[in-house]
PAGUTOR-242721 format. One record per residue (C-alpha): x negated, y, z; residue number from 1; residue in one letter. Coordinates in steps of 0.5 Angstrom, whole numbers, padded with zeros to 4 digits, m for minus. Example, Ala and Ser with C-alpha at 12.3 -4.5 7.8 and 13.67 -1.06 7.14 Angstrom:
REM residues 2
<node X="m0025" Y="m0009" Z="0016" nr="1" rest="a"/>
<node X="m0027" Y="m0002" Z="0014" nr="2" rest="s"/>
This chain:
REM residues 74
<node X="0101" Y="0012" Z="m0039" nr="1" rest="x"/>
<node X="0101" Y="0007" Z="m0044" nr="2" rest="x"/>
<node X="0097" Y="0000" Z="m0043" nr="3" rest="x"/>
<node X="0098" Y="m0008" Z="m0045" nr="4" rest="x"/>
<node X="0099" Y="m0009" Z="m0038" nr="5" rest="x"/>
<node X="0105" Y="m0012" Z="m0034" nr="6" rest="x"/>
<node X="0108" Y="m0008" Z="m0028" nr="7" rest="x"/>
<node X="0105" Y="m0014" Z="m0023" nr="8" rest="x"/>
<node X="0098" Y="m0013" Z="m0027" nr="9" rest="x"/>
<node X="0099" Y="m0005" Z="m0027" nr="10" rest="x"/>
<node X="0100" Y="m0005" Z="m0019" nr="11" rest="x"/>
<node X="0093" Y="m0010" Z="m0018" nr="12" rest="x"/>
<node X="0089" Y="m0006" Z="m0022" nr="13" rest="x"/>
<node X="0091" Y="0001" Z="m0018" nr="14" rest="x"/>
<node X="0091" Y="m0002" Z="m0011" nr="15" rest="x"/>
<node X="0084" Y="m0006" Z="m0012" nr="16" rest="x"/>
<node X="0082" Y="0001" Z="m0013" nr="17" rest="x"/>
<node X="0086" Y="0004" Z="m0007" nr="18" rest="x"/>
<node X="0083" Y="m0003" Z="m0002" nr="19" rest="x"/>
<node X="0076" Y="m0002" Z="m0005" nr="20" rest="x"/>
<node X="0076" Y="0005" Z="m0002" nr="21" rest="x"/>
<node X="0078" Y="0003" Z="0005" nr="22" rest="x"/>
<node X="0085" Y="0003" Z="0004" nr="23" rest="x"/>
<node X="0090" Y="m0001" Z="0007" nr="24" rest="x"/>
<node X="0097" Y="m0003" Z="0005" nr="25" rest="x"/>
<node X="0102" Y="m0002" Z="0010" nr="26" rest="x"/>
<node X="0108" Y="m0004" Z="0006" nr="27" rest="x"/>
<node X="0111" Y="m0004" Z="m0001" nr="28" rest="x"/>
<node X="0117" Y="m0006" Z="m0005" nr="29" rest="x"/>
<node X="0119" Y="m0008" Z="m0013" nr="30" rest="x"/>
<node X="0124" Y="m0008" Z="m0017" nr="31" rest="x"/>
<node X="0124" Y="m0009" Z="m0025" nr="32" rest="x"/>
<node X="0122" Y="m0002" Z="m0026" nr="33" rest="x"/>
<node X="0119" Y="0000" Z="m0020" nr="34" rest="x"/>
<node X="0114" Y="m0001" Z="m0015" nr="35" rest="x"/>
<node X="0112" Y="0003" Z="m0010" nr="36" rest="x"/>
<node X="0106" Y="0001" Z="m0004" nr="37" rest="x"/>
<node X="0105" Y="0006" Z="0003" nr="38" rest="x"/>
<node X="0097" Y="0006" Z="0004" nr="39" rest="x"/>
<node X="0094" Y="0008" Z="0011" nr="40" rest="x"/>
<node X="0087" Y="0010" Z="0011" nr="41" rest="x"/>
<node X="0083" Y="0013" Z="0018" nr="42" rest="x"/>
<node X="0077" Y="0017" Z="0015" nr="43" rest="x"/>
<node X="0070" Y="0018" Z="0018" nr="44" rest="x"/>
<node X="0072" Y="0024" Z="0022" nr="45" rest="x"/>
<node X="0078" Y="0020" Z="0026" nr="46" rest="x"/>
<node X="0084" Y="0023" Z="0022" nr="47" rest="x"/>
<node X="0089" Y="0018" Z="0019" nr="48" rest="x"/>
<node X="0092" Y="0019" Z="0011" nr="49" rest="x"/>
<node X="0097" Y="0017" Z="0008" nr="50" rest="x"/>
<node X="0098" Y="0015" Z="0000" nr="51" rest="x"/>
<node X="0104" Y="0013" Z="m0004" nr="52" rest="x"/>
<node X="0103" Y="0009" Z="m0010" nr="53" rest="x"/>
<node X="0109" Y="0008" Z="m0015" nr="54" rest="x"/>
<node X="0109" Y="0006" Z="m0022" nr="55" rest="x"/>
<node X="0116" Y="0006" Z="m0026" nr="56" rest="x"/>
<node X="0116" Y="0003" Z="m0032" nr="57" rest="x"/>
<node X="0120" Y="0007" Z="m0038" nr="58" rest="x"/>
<node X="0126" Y="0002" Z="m0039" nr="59" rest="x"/>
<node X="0126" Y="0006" Z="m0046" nr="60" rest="x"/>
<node X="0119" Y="0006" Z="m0049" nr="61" rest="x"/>
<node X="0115" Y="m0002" Z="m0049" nr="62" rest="x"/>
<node X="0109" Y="m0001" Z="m0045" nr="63" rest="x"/>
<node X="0110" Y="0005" Z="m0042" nr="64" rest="x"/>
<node X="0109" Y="0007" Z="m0035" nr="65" rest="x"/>
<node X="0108" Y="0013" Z="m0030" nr="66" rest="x"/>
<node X="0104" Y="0012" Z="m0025" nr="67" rest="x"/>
<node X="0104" Y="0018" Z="m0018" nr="68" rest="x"/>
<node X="0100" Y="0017" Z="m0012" nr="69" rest="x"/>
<node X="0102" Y="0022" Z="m0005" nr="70" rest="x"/>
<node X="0097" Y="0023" Z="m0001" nr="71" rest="x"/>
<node X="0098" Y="0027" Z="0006" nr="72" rest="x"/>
<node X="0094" Y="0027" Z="0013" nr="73" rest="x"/>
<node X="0099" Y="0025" Z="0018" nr="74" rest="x"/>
């Protein structure tokens, strides 16, 4: 995607979305171009889920990140 955000704002703006829907980040690491959060959210019915969000910033094009959220039942 390309977007005029920073990685920090980028990471801000999906993981205000991921909180605003019951979310909760359990950990989360960042380098220059990475960063990467683990989620865990406990649904109506009791069954726990597990996200992955990472965004990787193209080191080659200005502006340009991949974003890829994981989600799984654990």
């Amino acid at each position: 995607m390309k977007t005029e955000l920073d990685s920090q704002a980028l990471a801000f703006h999906y993981e205000a979305q991921f909180k605003q829907a019951g979310w909760t980040r359990i950990d989360a690491k960042a380098d220059k171009s990475l960063i990467l959060s683990v989620w865990m959210l406990k649904d109506k019915k009791g069954k726990s889920w597990q996200a992955i969000l990472t965004l990787t910033k193209n080191d080659s094009q200005l502006s340009q990140y991949s974003a890829s959220a994981i989600v799984s039942q654990l």
